[in-house]
C-alpha positions in Angstrom: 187.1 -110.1 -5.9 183.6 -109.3 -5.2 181.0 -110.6 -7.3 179.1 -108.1 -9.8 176.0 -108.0 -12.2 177.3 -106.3 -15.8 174.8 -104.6 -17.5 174.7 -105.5 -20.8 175.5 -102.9 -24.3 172.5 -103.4 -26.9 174.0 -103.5 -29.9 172.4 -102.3 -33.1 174.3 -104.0 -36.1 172.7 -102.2 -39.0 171.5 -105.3 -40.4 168.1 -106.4 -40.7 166.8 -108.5 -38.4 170.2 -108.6 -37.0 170.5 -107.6 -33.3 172.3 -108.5 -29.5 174.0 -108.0 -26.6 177.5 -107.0 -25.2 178.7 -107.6 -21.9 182.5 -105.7 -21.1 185.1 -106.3 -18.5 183.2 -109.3 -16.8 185.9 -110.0 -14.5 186.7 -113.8 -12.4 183.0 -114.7 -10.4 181.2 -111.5 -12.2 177.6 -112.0 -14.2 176.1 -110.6 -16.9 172.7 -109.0 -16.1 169.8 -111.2 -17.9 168.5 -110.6 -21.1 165.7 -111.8 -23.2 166.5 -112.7 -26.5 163.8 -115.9 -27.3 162.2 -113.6 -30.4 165.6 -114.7 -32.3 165.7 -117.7 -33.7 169.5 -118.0 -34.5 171.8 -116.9 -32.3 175.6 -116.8 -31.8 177.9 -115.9 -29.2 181.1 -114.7 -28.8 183.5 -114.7 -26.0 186.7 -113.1 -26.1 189.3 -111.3 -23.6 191.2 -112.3 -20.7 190.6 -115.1 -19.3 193.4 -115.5 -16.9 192.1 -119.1 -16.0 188.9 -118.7 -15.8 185.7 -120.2 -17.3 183.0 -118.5 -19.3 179.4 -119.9 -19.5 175.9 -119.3 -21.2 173.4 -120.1 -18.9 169.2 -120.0 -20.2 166.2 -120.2 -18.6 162.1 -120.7 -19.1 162.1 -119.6 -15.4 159.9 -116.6 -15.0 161.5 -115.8 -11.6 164.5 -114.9 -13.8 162.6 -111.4 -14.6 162.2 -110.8 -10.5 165.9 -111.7 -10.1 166.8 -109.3 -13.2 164.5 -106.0 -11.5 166.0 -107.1 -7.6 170.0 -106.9 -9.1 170.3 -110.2 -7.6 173.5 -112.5 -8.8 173.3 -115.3 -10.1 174.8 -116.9 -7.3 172.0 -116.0 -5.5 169.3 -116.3 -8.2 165.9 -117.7 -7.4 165.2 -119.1 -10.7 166.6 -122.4 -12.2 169.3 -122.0 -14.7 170.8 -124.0 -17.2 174.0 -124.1 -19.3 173.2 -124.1 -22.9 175.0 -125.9 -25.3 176.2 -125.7 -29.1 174.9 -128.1 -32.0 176.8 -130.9 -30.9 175.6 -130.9 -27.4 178.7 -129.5 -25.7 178.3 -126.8 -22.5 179.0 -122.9 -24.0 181.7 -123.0 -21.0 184.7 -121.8 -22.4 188.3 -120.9 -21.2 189.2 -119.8 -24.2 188.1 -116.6 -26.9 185.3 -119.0 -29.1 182.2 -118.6 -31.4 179.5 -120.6 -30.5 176.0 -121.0 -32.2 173.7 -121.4 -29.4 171.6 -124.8 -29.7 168.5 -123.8 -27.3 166.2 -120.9 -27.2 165.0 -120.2 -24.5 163.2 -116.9 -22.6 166.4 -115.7 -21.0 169.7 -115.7 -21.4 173.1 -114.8 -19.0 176.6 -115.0 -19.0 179.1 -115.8 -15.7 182.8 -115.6 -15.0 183.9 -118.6 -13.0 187.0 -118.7 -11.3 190.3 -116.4 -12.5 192.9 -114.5 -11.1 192.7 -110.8 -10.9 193.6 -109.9 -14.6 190.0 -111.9 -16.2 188.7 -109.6 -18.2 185.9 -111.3 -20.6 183.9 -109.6 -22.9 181.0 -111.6 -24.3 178.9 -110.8 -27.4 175.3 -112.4 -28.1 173.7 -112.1 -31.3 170.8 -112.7 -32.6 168.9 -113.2 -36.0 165.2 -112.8 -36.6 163.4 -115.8 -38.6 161.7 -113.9 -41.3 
């Protein structure tokens, strides 16, 4: 499969301070385009689909080359700026091979998702949310 940057849905939720991201049909070695989300100070995500063996993970960064990397189209596979994988409260990787609902420990800048690895059928769909301290 050739690797691809998926443009990420906004998604309005209709409650206040409530907002994220969607990211469809990231299939095996695919990323989700960057997004800046550090204005939330809660946030959740949610990864479901098919994963056909493959491995989902929140990556963050502080990096400002992320928002050159974001305006070239480049992959994360080729990304200049240093990413890392962000974790839930108890310190564990957000890499999942599984549908899971993560609250997301960090806040950083900038946020993406990739597809690792899979057969021909992953299929991922990944939902970040975010909630505005008021």
């Amino acid at each position: 499969m050739t690797e691809v940057v998926k443009v990420p849905t906004r998604l309005v939720t209709g409650i206040t301070n409530v907002e994220g991201y969607l990211w469809s049909a990231l299939d095996a070695d695919d990323s989700g385009q960057m997004v800046e989300m550090a204005k939330f100070s809660d946030k959740c995500i949610h990864i479901y689909g098919t994963p056909n063996g493959g491995t989902l993970t929140l990556y963050g960064s502080n990096d400002p080359r992320a928002l050159v990397d974001k305006a070239a189209g480049t992959l994360f596979g080729s990304a200049t700026a240093s990413w890392i994988a962000l974790t839930d409260p108890q310190g564990n990787a957000i890499a999942k091979t599984a549908a899971a609902i993560e609250e997301v420990l960090e806040n950083p800048l900038y946020y993406c998702v990739v597809s690792s690895g899979g057969g021909g059928s992953t299929a991922w769909t990944v939902a970040l949310v975010g909630k505005k301290s008021v």
